[in-house]
N, C-alpha and C positions, 0 to 999 in steps of 0.2 A: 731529261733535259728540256728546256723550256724551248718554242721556236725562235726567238731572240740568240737565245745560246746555240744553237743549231748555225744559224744562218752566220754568227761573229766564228764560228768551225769552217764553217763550209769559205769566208771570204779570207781567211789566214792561211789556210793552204792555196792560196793563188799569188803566188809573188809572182811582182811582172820578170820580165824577161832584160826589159830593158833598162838600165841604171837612172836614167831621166826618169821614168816609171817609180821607180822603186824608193828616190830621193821623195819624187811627191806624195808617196803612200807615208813615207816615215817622216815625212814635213803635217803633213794632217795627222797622222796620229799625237806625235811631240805637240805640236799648236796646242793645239785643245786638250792636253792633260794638265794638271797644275806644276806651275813653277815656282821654284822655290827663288829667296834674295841671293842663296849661294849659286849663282848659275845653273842649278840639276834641274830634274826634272821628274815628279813625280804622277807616274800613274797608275791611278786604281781599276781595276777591271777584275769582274766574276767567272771572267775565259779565261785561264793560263793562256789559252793558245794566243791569245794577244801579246802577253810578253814573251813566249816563244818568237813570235811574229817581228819583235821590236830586236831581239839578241838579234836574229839573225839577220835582219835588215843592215843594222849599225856594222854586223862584220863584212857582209857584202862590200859597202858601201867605206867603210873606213877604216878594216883595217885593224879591230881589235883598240884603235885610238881612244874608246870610250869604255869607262869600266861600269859596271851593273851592276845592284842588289836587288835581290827580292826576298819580299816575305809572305807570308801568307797566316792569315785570320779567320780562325773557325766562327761561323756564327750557327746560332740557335734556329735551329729551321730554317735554315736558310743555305746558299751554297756560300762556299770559303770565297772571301775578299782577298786577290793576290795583288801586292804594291808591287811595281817598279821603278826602281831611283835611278835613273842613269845620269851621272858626274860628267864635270870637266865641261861645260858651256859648249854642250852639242847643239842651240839653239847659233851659234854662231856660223854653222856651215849653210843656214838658210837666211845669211841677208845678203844682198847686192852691194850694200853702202860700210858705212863707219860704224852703224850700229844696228844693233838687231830688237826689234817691237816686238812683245806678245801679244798686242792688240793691234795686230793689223795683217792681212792676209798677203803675204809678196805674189802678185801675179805673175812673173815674169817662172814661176815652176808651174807655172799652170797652161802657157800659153801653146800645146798641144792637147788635143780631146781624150788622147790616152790619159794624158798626165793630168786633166780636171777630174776622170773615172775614178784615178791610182787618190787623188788626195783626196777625195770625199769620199774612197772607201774607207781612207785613214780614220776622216773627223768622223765617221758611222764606227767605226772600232774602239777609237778612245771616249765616246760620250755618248752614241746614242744608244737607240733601244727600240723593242718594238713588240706590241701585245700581240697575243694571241690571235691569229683573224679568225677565227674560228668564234669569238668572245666579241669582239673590235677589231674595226680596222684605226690603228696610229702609230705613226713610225714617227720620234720627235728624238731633238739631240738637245741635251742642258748643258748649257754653256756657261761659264766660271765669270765672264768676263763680259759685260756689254756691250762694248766698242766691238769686240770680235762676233759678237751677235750679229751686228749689224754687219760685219765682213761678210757671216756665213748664209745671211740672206740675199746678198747682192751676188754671190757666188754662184748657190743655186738658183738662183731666180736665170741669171747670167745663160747656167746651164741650161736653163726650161723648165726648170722644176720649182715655181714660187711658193715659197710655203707660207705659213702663218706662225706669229710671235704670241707670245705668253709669257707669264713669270709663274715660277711656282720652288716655293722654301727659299726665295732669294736669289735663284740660277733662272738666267732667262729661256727661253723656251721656244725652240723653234722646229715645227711640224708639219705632218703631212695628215691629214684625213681620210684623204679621196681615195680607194683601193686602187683605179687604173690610174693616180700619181706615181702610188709606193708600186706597182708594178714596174712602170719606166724606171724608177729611181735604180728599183733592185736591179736591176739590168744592166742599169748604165754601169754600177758601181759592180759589178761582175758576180752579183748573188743571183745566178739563175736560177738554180735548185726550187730558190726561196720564191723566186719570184713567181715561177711554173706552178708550186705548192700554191701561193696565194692564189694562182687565177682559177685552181682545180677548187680549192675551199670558198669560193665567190660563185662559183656555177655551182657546186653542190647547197649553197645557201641559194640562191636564185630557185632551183630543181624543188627545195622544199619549199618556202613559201610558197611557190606556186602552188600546188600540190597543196599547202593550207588553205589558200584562198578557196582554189575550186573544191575544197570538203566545206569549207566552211559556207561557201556560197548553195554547196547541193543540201545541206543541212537544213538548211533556211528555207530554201523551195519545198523541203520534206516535209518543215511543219507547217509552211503557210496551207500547204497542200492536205495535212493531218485539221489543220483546225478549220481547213474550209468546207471537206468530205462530213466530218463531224456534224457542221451545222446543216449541209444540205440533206443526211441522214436524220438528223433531230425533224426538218422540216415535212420530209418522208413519211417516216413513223405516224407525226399528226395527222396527218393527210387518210392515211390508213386506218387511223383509230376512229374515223367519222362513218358512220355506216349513209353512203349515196355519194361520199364526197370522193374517195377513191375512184369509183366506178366513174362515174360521169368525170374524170380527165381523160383527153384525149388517150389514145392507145401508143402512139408513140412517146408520151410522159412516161402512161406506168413503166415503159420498157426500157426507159434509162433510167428511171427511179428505182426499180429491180436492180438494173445491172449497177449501181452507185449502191447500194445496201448490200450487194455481195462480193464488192470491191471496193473498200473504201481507203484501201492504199493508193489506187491508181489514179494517174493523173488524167487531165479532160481530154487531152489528146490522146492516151491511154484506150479510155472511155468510147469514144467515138470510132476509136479504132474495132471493138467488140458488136458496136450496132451492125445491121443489117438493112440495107445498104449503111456501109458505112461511113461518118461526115463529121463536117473537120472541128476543130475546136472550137471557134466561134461558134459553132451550129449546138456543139452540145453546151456551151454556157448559156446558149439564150435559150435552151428545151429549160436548164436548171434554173435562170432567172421567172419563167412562169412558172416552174412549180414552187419557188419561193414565194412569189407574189397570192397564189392562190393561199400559201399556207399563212403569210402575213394576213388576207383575207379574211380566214377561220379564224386565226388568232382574234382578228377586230369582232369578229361576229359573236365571238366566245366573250369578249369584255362585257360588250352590252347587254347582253343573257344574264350576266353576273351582274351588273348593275341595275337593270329592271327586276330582277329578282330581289334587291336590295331592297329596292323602292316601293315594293310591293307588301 
């Protein structure tokens, strides 16, 4: 099962306790499914346990007053699409007035912080969704209806939680990004599990990048380190290859120019570490920047040789 699917399991077995609760979980869920001209109400969802969720809400709450079909839709690689139709203008038990709007949110079920938890675990149950964090971090809910769009960003935002809008196939689009958003969200809306899971999969993505950065950082110091040993051995070697030119450098050169031809993995701190007395980095890059310069030196002495010999 997907973590999306997981996490709409893990919030359908939490009915609240209390009926004001319970009204606002099945007021967000009915909202945001579609509605038909004949008063019902259809909704589609990949979780059976959502319309488990919804029978048993409606008989809490009323009574057996509303009757239900469901069906269910095999798809091809894919999991089964289960409809729920529930009859009889069960949207009427959520208005205050003379008539009841699909596009517009009644605040007046919301006005305890249980009961904004219980109905925006709903509108997460009937419409949203949420990737892999593991892949991505985004938890977004697609909404049938734009007017209600705009309810369910004023809602959350209300709550603390401001999201961001999109359109996408025609459904507008309203979402989270941020992993420590969809953390608070999951929480507030009673998906701890989920929300616990997310913050263990956001430190283990922290744990390894890190861990890339510093290989990929010692990586880098390995060849600057591999192609610098290289050239001060290449400069080594010529130095050696002169008969008087070797000899006549001081005694403390040959002695790191030896111990650098039989280390040429090690680094200068390394290096300086093996001399006698031993001394510190800077001491041994400036022993190596003279015997560079003497070997750039040869190298000059060796051009002119070659070009008076031309000339000759």
């Amino acid at each position: 099962m997907s973590y999306c699917h997981e996490m709409k399991k893990e919030l359908c077995g939490l009915l609240p306790a209390a009926p004001h609760c319970r009204r606002a979980l099945l007021y967000g869920i009915l909202l945001f499914a579609k509605h038909r001209q004949d008063g019902g109400v259809l909704l589609r969802t990949e979780n059976e346990e959502v319309c488990v969720c919804v029978r048993q809400l409606l008989d809490l709450l009323f009574a057996g007053k509303y009757s239900c079909e469901q069906d269910m839709t095999r798809r091809r690689n894919m999991d089964p699409l289960y409809s729920l139709l529930v009859w009889g203008g069960v949207m009427w038990e959520f208005t205050t007035g003379y008539f009841t709007s699909v596009d517009h949110i009644e605040s007046s079920f919301l006005e305890k912080p249980c009961c904004l938890a219980a109905f925006l675990r709903g509108v997460y149950l009937s419409c949203g969704s949420m990737s892999d964090p593991n892949k991505d971090y985004h938890l977004d809910f697609a909404v049938f209806r734009q007017s209600l769009c705009q309810e369910l960003v004023r809602v959350l935002a209300q709550a603390g939680f401001p999201p961001k809008t999109s359109v996408r196939k025609g459904n507008s689009i309203v979402y989270f990004t941020e992993s420590g958003v969809m953390e608070d969200f999951l929480t507030f809306i009673g998906a701890v599990g989920a929300s616990l899971e997310l913050m263990n999969i956001k430190i283990y993505k922290d744990v390894r990048n890190k861990v890339n950065r510093v290989t990929n950082c010692e990586t880098a110091n390995i060849e600057k380190t591999v192609e610098a040993s290289t050239a001060q051995i290449e400069d080594i070697q010529l130095l050696m290859s002169r008969s008087g030119v070797w000899e006549s450098l001081p005694q403390q050169l040959k002695e790191l120019a030896l111990l650098r031809t039989e280390n040429p993995e090690l680094s200068l701190r390394e290096l300086g570490q093996l001399l006698s007395p031993p001394i510190s980095r800077s001491g041994v890059n400036h022993r190596l920047q003279r015997i560079k310069q003497a070997a750039e030196q040869l190298r000059t002495a060796q051009g002119k040789d070659k070009r008076g010999e031309t000339g000759t």
